[in-house]
C-alpha positions as CSV (number, residue, x, y, z in Angstrom):
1,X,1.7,27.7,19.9
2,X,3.3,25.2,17.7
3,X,2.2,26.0,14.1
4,X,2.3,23.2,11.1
5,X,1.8,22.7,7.5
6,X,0.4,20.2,5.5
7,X,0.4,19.6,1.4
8,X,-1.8,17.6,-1.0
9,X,-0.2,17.4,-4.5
10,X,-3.1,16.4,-6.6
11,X,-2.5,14.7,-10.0
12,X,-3.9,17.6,-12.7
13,X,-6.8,15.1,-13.8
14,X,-7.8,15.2,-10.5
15,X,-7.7,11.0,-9.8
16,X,-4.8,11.2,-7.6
17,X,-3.2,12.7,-4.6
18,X,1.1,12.2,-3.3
19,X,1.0,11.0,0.4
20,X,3.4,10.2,3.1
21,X,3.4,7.1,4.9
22,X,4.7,8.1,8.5
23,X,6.9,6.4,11.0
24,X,6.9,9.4,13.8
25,X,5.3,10.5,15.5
26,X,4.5,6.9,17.3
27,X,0.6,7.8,16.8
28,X,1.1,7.8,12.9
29,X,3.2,5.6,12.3
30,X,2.0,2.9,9.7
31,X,-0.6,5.9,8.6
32,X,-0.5,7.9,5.3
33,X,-0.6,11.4,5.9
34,X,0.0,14.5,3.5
35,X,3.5,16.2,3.1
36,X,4.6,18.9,5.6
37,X,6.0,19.5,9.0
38,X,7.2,22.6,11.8
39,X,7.1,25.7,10.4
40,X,10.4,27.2,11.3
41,X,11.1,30.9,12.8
42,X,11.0,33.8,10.4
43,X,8.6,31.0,8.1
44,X,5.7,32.1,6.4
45,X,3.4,29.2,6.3
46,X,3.7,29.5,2.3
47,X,7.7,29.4,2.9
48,X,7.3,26.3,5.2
49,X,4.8,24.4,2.9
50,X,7.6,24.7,-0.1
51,X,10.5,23.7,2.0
52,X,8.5,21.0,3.9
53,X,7.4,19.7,0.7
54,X,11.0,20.1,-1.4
55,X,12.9,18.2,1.4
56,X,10.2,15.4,1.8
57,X,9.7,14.9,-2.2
58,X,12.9,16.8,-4.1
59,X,10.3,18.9,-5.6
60,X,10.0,22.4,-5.4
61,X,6.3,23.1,-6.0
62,X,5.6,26.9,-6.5
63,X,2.0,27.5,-6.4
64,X,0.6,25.8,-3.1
65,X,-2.8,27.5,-2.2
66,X,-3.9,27.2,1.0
67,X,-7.1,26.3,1.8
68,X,-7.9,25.3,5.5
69,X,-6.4,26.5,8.7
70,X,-7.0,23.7,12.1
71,X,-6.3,25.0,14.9
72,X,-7.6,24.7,18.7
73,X,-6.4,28.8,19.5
74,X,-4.1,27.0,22.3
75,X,-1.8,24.7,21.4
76,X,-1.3,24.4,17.3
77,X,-2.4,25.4,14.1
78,X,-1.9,23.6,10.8
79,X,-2.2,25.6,7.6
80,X,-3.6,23.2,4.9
81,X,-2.1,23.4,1.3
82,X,-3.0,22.0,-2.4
83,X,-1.0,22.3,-5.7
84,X,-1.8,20.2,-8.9
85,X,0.8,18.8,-11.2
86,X,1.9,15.5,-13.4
87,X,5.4,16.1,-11.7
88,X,6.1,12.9,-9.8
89,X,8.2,13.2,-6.2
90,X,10.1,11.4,-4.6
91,X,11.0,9.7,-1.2
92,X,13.7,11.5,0.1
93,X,13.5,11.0,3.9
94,X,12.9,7.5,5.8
95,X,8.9,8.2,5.6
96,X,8.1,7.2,1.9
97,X,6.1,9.1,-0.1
98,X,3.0,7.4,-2.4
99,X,0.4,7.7,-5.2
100,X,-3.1,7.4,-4.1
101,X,-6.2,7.3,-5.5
102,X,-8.5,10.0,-4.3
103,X,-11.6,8.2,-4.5
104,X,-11.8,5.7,-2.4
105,X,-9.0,6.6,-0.3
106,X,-6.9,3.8,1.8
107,X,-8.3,2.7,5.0
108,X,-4.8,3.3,6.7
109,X,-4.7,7.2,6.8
110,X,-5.0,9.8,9.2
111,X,-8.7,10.2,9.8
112,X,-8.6,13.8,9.0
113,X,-7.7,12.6,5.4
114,X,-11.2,11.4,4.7
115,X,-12.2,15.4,4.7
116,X,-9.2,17.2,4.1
117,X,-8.5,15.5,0.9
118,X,-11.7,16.0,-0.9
119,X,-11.5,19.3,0.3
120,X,-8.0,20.2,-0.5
121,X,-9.4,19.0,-4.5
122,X,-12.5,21.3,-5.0
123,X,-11.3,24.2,-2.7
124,X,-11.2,26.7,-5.8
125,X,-12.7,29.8,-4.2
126,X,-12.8,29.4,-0.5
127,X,-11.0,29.1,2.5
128,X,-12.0,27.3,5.6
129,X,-11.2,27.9,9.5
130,X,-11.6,24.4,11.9
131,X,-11.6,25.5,15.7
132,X,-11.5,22.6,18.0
133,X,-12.3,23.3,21.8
């Protein structure tokens, strides 16, 4: 099972959130999605989600929370983090990263976004699970 993270840097008055607009893989390219990646052998997802996130932004961002778990039990699971701070990253990579407003979000992100997100920003005290059969 391939397992993922992904992060949601939300400004700390809550307005804004960094995003990534993709180039790969070909079915998000053109789409903003959040910050993360693979989660390497001998990773903890926590240990991914600050890598993913350092080499994608040049930050190192210490207290991630995560908040959702997708999987579908078969093929991949993608632990979702969020972190809030006025620190403002970077584009590091090819894929460049962006400010968004939270509310509304763009039209040209990754339709998971339009949940996640929202989420992600009032998650204070639970933890979700999405299966997909």
């Amino acid at each position: 099972m391939q397992k993922y993270v992904l992060g949601f840097l939300y400004t700390s008055d809550f307005k804004g959130v960094w995003l990534i607009l993709k180039t790969k893989p070909d079915w998000q390219k053109g789409l903003l999605n959040g910050i993360g990646g693979k989660i390497e052998d001998g990773e903890t997802p926590m240990e991914s989600m600050r890598r993913e996130f350092r080499e994608e932004t040049g930050l190192d961002i210490i207290d991630w929370r995560e908040f959702c778990i997708i999987t579908d039990n078969k093929n991949f699971e993608m632990y979702c983090f969020c972190a809030f701070s006025e620190l403002t990253p970077t584009t590091i990579t090819e894929e460049e990263v962006v400010y968004s407003d939270i509310f509304p979000l763009p039209k040209n992100i990754i339709v998971n976004l339009n949940w996640l997100v929202p989420m992600g920003l009032h998650s204070r005290g639970f933890h979700v699970k999405v299966i997909y059969d």
